[in-house]
Each structure stands twice: as structure tokens, then as C-alpha cells.
TORROLUM-288463 format. One line per field, with one value per residue: residue in one letter; chain; x, y, z of N, C-alpha, C in turn. Coordinates in nm, 4 decimals. Example, Ala and Ser with C-alpha at 12.3 -4.5 7.8 and 13.67 -1.06 7.14 Angstrom:
BEGIN
aa = A;S $
ch = A;A $
n_xx = 1.3190;1.2850 $
n_yy = -0.5690;-0.2250 $
n_zz = 0.7800;0.7080 $
ca_xx = 1.2300;1.3670 $
ca_yy = -0.4500;-0.1060 $
ca_zz = 0.7800;0.7140 $
c_xx = 1.3200;1.2900 $
c_yy = -0.3300;0.0030 $
c_zz = 0.7800;0.7870 $
END
This chain:
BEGIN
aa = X;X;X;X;X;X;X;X;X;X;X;X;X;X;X;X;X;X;X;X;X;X;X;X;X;X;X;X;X;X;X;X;X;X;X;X;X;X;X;X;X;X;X;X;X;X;X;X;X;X;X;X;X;X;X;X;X;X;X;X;X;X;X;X;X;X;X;X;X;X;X;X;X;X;X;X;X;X;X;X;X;X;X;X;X;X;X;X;X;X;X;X;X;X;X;X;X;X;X;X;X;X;X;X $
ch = A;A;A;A;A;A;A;A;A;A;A;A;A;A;A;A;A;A;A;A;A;A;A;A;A;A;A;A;A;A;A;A;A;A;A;A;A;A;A;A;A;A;A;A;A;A;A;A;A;A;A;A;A;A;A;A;A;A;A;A;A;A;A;A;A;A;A;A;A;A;A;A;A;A;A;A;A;A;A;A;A;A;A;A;A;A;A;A;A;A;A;A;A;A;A;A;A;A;A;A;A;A;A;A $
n_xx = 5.5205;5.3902;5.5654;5.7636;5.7075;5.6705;5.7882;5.6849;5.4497;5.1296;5.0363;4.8341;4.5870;4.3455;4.4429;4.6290;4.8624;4.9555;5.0342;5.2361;5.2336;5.4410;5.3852;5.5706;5.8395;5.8642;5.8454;5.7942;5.6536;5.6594;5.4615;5.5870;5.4701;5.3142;5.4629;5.2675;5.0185;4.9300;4.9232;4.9918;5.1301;5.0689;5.2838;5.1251;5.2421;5.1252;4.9792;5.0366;4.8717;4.6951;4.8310;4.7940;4.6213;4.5342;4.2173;4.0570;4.0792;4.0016;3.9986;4.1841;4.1568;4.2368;4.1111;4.0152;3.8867;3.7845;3.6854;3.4477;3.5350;3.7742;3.8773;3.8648;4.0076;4.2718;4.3132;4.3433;4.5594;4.6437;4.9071;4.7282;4.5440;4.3281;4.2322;4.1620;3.9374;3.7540;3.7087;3.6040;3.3388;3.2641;3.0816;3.0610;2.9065;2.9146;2.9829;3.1021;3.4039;3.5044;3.7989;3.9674;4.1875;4.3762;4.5437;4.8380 $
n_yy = -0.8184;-0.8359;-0.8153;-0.6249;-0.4421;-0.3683;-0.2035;0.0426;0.2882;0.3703;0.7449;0.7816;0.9245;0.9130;0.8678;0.6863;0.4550;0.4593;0.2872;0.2040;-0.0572;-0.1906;-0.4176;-0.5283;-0.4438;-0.5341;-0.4092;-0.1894;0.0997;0.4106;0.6925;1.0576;1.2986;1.5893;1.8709;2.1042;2.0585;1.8726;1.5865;1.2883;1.1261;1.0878;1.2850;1.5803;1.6175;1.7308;1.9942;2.0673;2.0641;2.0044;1.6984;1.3781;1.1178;0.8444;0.6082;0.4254;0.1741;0.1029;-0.0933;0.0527;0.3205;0.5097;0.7207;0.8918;1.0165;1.3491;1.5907;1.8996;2.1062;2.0645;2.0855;2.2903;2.4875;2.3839;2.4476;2.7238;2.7532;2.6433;2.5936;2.5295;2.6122;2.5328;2.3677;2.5802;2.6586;2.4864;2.4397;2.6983;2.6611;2.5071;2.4577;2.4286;2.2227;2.0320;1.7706;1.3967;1.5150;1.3745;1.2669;1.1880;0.9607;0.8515;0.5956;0.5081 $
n_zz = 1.2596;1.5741;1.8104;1.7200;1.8509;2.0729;2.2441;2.2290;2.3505;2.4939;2.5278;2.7051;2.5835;2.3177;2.0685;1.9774;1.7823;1.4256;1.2097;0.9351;0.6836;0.4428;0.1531;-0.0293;0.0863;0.3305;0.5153;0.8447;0.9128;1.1239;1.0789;1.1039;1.3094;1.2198;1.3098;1.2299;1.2064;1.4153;1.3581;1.2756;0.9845;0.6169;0.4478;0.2627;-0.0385;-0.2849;-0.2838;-0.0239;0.1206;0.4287;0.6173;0.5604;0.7616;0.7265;0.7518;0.6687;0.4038;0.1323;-0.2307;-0.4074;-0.2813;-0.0194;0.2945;0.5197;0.8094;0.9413;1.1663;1.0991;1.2207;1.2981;1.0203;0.9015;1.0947;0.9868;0.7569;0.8095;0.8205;0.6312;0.2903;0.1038;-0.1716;-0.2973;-0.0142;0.1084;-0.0068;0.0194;0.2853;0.2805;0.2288;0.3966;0.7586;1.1204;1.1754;1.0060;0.9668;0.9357;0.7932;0.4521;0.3250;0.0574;-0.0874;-0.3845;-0.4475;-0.6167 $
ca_xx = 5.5103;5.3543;5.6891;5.8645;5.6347;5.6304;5.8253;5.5463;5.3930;4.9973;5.0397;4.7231;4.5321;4.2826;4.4877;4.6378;4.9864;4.9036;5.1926;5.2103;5.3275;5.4880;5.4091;5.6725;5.9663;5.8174;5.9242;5.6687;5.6750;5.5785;5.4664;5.6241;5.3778;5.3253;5.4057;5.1913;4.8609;4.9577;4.8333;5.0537;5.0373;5.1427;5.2620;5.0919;5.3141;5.0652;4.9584;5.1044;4.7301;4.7543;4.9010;4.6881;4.6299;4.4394;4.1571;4.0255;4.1504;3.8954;4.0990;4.3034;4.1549;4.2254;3.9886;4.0419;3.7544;3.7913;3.5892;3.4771;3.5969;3.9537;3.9634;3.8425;4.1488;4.3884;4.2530;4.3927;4.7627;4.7523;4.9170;4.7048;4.4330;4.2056;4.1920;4.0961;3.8357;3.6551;3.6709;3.5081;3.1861;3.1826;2.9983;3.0824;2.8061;2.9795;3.0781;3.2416;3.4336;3.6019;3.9129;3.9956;4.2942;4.3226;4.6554;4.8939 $
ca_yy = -0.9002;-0.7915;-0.8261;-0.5760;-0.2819;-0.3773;-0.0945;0.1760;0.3185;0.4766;0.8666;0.8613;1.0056;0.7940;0.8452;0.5772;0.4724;0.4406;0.1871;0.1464;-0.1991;-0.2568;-0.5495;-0.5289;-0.4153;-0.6136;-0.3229;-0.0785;0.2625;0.4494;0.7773;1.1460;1.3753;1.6849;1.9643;2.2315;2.0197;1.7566;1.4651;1.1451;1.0961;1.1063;1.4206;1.6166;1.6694;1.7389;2.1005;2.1302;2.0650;1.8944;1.5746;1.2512;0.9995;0.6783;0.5232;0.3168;0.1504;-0.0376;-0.1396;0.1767;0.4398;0.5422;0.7405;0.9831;1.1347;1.4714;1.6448;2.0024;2.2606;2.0647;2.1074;2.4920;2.4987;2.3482;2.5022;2.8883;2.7415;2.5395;2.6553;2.4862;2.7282;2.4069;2.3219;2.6609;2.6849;2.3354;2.5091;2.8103;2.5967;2.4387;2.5243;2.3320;2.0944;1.9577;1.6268;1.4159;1.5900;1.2346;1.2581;1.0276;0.9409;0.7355;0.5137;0.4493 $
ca_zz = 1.3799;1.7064;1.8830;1.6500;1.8574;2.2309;2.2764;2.1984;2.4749;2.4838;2.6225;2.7416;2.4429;2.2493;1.9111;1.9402;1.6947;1.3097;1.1356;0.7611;0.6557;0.3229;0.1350;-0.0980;0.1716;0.4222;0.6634;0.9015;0.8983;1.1846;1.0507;1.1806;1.3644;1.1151;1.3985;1.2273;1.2244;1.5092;1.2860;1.2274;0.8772;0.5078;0.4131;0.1542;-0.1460;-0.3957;-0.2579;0.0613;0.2431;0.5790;0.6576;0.5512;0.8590;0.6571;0.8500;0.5954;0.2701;0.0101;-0.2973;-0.4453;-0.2308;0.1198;0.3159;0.6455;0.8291;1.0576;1.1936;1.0511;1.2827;1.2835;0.8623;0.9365;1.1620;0.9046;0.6556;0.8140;0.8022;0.5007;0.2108;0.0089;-0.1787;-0.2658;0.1141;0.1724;-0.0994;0.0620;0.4449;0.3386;0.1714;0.5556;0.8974;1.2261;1.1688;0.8293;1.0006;0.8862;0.6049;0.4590;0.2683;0.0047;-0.1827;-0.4929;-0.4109;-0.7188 $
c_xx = 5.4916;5.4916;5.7549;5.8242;5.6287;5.6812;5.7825;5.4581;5.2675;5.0608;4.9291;4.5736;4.4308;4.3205;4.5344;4.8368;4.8975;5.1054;5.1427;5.3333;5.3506;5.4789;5.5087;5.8417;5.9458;5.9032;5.7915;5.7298;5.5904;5.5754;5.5230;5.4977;5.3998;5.2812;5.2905;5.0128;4.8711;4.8668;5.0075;4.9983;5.1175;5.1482;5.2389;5.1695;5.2829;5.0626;4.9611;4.9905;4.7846;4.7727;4.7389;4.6924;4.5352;4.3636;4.1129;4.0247;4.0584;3.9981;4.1746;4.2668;4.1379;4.1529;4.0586;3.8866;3.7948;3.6774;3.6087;3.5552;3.7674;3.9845;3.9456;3.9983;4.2306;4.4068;4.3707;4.5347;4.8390;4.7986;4.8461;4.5614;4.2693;4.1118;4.1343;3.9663;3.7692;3.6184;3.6112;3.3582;3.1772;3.1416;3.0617;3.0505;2.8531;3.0060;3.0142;3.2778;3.5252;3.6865;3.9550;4.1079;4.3454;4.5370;4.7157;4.9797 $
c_yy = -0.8140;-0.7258;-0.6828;-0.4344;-0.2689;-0.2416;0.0297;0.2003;0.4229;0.6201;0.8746;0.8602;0.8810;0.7639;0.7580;0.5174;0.4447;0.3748;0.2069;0.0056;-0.1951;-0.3598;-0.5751;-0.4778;-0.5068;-0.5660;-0.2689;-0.0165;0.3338;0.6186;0.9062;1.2323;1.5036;1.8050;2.0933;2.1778;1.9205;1.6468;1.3563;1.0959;1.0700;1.2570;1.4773;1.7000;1.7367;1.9299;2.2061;2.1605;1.9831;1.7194;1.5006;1.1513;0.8947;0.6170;0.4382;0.2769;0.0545;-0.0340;0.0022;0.3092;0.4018;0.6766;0.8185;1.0249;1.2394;1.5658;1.8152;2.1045;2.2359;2.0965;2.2309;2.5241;2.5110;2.4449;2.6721;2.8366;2.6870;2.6573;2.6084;2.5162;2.6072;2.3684;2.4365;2.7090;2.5954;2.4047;2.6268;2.7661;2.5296;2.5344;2.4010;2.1880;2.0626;1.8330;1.5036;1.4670;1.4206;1.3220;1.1578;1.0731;0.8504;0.6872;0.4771;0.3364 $
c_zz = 1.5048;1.7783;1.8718;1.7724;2.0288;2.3078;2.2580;2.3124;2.4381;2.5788;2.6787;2.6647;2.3830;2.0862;1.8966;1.8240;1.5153;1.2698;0.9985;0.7487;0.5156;0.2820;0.1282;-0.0365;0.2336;0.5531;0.6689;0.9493;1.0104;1.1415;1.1471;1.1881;1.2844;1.2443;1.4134;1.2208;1.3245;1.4597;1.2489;1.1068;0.7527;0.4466;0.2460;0.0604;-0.2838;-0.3673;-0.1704;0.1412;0.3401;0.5649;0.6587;0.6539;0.7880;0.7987;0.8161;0.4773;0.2148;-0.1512;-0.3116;-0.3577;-0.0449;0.1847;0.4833;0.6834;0.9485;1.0606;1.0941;1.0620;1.2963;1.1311;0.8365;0.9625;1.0588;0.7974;0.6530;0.7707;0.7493;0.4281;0.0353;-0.0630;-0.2207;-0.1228;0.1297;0.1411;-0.0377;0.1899;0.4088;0.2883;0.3677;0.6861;0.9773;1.2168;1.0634;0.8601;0.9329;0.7884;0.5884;0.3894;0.1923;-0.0766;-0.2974;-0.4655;-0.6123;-0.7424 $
END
């Protein structure tokens, strides 16, 4: 419900808030800001790559897009040797890199 959020305030910024709603709780989750990549997101447990922000969900998979030179970035201070193997196949001009996630 709208209501639940009035108390959220824009900084400014064009990011904006990202909620996750639960069907099945029928609670929302406002994600924590992942200080080492400043992304609002789900944090990556699999390999310890940067924090997932969801922009768009078609049935089981969710979907991110960033730009190149920010998954370059991430890339130096993940610890995750996959992520770093994908950023060194890219150039600036790579955009968008998507991101997908297969939802269980």
C-alpha cells in the first residue's frame, strides 16, 4: 500500500527507491545500499560479484542493465573471478551489459 512509504524522501538523484514486495509474506523490503558498489540491491551470494538491483522481471528471470564502464569498475573490487573474466572481454562502448538471473 502506497501509504506504507510516504515517509521516503527523493535525495535528489534520479535512482530513485527500489522495494521488493513479497507475495507470500505480504511484507516490502526496502533493499540495503551495498557500500562497496553503491547499488541498492540483492546481495550476491553465489560468488561474491556485485550487488543485483532488478529492473525487469518476465516469468522466472530478472534482468539488470549497467552500463559498461560501471561493470569495469566493479569488476576491480569484486571478488568474484567470473565478473572479472566478463569485464576484461568489455570496452566502454559495451552498453548495456544486462544481467540476468534465473529466480527459484
Amino acid at each position: 500500500p502506497k501509504n506504507e512509504f510516504t515517509h521516503l524522501k527523493m535525495d535528489g538523484s534520479d535512482k530513485g527507491y527500489k522495494l521488493i514486495y513479497d507475495k507470500t509474506s505480504g511484507k516490502t523490503y526496502i533493499p540495503k545500499q551495498d557500500s562497496r558498489y553503491k547499488i541498492a540491491g540483492f546481495e550476491n551470494d553465489i560468488d561474491n560479484g556485485p550487488t543485483f538491483s532488478p529492473s525487469y522481471v518476465a516469468g522466472n528471470k530478472v534482468y539488470s542493465f549497467i552500463d559498461a564502464i560501471d561493470f569495469i569498475d566493479y569488476a576491480e573490487i569484486s571478488k568474484s573471478q567470473q565478473v572479472k573474466e566478463i569485464a576484461s572481454k568489455l570496452t566502454e562502448e559495451s552498453n548495456p551489459v544486462i544481467m540476468e538471473v534465473t529466480l527459484k
